[in-house]
MMTF fields as JSON, N, C-alpha, C and O atoms, coordinates in Angstrom:
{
  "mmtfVersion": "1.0.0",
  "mmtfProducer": "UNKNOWN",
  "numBonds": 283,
  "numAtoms": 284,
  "numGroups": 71,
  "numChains": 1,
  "numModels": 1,
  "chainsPerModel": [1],
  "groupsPerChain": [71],
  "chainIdList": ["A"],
  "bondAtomList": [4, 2, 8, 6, 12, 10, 16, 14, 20, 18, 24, 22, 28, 26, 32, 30, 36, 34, 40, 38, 44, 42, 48, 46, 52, 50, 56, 54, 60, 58, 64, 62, 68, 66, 72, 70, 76, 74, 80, 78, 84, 82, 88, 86, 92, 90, 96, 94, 100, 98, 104, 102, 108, 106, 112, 110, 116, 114, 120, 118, 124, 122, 128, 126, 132, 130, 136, 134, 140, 138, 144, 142, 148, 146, 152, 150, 156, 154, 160, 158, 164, 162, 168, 166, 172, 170, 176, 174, 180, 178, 184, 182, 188, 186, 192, 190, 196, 194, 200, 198, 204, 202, 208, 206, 212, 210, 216, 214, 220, 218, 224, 222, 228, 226, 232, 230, 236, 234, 240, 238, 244, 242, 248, 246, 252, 250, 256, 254, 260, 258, 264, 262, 268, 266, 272, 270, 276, 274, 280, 278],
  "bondOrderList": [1, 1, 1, 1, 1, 1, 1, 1, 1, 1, 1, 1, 1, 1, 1, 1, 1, 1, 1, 1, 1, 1, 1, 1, 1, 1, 1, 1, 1, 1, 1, 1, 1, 1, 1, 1, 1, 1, 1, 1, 1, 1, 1, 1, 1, 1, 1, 1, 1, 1, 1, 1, 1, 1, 1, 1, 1, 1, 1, 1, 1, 1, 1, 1, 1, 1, 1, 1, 1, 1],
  "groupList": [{"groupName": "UNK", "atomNameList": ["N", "CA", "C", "O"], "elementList": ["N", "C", "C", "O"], "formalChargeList": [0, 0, 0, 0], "bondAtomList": [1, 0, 2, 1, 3, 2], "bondOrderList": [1, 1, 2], "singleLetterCode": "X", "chemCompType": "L-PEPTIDE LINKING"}],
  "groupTypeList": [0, 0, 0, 0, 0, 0, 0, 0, 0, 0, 0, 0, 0, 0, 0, 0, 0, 0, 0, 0, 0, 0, 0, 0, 0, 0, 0, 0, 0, 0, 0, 0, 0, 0, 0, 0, 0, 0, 0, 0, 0, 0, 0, 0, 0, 0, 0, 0, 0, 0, 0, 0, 0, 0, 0, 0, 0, 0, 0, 0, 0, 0, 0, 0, 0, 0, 0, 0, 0, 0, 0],
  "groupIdList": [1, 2, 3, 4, 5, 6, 7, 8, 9, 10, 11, 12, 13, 14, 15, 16, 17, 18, 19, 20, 21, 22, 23, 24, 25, 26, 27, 28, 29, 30, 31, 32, 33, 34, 35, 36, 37, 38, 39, 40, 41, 42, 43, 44, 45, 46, 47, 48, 49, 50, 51, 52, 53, 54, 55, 56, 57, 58, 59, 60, 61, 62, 63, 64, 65, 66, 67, 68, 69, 70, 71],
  "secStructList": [7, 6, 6, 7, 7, 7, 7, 7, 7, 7, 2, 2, 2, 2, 2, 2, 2, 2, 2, 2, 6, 6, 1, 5, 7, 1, 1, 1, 7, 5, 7, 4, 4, 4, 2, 2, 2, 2, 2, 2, 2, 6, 6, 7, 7, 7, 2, 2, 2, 2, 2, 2, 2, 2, 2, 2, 2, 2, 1, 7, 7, 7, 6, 6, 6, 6, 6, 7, 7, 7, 7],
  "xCoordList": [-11.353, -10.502, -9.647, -8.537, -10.19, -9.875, -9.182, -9.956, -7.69, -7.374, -7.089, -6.864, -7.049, -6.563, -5.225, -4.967, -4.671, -3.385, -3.316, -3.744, -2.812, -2.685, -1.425, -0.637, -1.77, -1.521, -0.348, -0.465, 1.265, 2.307, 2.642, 2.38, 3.374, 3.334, 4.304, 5.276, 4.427, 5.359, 6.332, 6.095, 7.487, 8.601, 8.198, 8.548, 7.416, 6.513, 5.733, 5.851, 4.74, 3.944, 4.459, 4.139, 5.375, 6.412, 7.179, 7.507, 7.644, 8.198, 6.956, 7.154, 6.27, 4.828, 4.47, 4.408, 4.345, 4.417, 5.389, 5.004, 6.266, 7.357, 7.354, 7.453, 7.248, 6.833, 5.421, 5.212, 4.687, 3.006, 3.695, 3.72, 4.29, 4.732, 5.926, 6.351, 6.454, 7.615, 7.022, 7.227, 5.935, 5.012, 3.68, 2.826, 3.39, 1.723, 2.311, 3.37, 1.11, 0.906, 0.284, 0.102, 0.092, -0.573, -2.093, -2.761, -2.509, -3.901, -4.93, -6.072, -4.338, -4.964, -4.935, -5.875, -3.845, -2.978, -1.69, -1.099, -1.216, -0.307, 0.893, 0.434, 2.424, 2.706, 3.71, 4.813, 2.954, 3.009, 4.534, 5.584, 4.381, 6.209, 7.24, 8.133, 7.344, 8.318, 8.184, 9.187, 6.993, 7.485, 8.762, 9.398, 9.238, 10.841, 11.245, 11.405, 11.617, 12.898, 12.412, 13.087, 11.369, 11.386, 11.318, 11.549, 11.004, 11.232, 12.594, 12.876, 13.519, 14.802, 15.618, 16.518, 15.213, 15.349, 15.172, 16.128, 14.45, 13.852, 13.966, 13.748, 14.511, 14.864, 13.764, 13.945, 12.448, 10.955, 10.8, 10.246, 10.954, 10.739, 9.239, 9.07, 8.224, 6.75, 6.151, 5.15, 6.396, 5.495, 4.048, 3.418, 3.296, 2.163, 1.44, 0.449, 2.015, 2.2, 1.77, 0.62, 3.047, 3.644, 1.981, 1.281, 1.457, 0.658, -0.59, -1.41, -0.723, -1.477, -1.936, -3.125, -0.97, -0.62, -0.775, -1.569, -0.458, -0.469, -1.721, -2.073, -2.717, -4.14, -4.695, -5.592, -4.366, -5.009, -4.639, -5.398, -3.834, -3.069, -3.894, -4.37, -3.898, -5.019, -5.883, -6.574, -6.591, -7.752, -8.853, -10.034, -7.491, -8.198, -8.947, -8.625, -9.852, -10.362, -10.724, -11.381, -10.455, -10.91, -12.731, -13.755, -12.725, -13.973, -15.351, -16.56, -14.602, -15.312, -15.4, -16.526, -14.51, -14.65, -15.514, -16.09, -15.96, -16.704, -18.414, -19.307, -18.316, -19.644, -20.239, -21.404, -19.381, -19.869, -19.418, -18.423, -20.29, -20.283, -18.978, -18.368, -18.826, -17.582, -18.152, -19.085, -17.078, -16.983, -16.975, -16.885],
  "yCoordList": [-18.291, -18.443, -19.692, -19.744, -20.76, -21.892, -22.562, -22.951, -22.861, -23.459, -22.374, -22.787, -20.714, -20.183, -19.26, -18.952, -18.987, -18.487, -16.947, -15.959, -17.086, -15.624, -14.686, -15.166, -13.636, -12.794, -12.302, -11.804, -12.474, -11.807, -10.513, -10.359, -9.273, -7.941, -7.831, -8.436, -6.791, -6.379, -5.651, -5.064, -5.718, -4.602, -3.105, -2.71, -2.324, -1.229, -1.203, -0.318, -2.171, -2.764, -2.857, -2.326, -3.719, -4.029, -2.953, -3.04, -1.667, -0.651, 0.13, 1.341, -0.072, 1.341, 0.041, 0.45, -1.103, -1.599, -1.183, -0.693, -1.286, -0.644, 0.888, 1.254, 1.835, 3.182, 3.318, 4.316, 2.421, 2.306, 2.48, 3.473, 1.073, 0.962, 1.627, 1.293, 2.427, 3.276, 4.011, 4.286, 4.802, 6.279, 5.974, 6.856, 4.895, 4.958, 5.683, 5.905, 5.808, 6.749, 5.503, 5.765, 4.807, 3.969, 3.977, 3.044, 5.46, 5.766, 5.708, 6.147, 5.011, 4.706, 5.465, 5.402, 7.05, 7.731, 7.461, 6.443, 8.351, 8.483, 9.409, 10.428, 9.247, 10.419, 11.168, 10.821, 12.098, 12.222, 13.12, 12.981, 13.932, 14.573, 14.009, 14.668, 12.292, 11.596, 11.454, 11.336, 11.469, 10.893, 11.512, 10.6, 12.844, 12.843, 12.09, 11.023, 12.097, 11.149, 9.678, 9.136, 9.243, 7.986, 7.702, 6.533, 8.663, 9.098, 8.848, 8.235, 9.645, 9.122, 7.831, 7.365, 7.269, 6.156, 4.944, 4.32, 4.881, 4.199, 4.029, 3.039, 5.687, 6.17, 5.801, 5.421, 6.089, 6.341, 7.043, 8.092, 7.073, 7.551, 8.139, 9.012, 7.079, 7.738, 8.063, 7.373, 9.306, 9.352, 9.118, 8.639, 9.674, 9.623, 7.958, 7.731, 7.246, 5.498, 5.415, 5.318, 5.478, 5.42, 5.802, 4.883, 7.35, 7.907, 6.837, 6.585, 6.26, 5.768, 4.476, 4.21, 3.701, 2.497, 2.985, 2.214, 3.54, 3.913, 4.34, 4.254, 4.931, 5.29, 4.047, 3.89, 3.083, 1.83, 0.771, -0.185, 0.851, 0.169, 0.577, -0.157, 1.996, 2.731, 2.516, 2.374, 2.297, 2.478, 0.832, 0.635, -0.154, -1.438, -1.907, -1.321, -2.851, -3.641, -4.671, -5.096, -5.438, -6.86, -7.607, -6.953, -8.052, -8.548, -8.744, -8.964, -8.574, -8.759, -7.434, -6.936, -6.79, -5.464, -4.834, -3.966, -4.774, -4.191, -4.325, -3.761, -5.345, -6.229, -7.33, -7.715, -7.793, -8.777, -10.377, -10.888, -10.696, -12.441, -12.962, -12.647, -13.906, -14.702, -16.224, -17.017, -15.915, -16.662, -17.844, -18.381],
  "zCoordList": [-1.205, -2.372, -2.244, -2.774, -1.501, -1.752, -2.847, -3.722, -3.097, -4.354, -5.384, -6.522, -5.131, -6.12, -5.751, -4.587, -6.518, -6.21, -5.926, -6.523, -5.107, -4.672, -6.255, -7.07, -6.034, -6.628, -5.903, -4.783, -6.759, -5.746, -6.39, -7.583, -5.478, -5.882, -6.358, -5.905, -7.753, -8.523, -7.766, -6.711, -8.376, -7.969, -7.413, -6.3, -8.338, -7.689, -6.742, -5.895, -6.648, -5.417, -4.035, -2.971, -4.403, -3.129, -2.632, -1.449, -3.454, -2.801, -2.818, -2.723, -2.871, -2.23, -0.522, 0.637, -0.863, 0.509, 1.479, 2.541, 1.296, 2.144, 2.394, 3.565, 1.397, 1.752, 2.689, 3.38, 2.628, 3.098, 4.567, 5.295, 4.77, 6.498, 7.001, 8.107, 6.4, 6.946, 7.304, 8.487, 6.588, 6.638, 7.177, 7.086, 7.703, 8.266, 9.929, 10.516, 10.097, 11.882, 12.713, 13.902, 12.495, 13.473, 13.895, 14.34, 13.601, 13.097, 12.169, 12.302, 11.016, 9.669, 9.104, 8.311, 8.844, 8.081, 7.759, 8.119, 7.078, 6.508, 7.209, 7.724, 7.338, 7.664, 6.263, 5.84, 5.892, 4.142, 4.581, 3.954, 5.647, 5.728, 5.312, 4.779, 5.519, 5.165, 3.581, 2.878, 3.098, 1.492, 0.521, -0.008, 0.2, -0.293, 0.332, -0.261, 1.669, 2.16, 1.42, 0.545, 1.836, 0.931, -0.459, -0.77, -1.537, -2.624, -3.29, -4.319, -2.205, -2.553, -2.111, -2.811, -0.842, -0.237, -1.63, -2.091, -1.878, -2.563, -4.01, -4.708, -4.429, -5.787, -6.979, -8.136, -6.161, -6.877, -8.191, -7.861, -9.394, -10.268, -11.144, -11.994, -10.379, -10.791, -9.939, -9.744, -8.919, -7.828, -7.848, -6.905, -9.561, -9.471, -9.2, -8.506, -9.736, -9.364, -7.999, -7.572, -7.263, -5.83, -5.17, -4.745, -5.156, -4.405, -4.808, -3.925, -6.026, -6.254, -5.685, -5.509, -5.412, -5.135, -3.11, -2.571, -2.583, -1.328, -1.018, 0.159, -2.101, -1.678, -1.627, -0.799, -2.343, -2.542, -1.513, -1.353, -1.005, 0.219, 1.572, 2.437, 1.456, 2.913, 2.813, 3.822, 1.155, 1.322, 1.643, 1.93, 1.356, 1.529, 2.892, 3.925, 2.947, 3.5, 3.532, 2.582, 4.576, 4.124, 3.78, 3.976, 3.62, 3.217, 4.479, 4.395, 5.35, 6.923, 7.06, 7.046, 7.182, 7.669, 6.697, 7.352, 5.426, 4.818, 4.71, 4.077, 5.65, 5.766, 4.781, 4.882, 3.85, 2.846, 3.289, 3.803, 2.957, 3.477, 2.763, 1.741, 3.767, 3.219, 1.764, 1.646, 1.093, -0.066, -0.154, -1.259]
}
């Protein structure tokens, strides 16, 4: 992606990033016990968002790791 601009994360984005790494295990889970506390930490108003945005965060991979040739 030579020459194109990266894509920077919205206000929501950026607090599901931060909930992502408060609450990961170090195992490539989640530790979901904490989410109220960060719910309110955070003062999250669409959880369904939030969970959404956090499945999508776990669930990424990079382009190597998935086995597809580089661009």
């Amino acid at each position: 992606m030579e020459g194109a601009e990266l894509l920077q994360p919205d206000a929501d984005e950026t607090v599901a990033i931060a909930v992502f790494n408060a609450l990961k295990n170090g195992q490539g889970g989640i530790d979901w016990a904490g989410l109220p506390a960060m719910l309110e930490w955070f003062g999250v108003a669409d959880v369904a968002g939030l969970l959404q945005r956090l499945l999508v965060i776990k669930s990424y991979r990079k382009p190597a790791e998935r086995g597809e040739a580089a661009a």
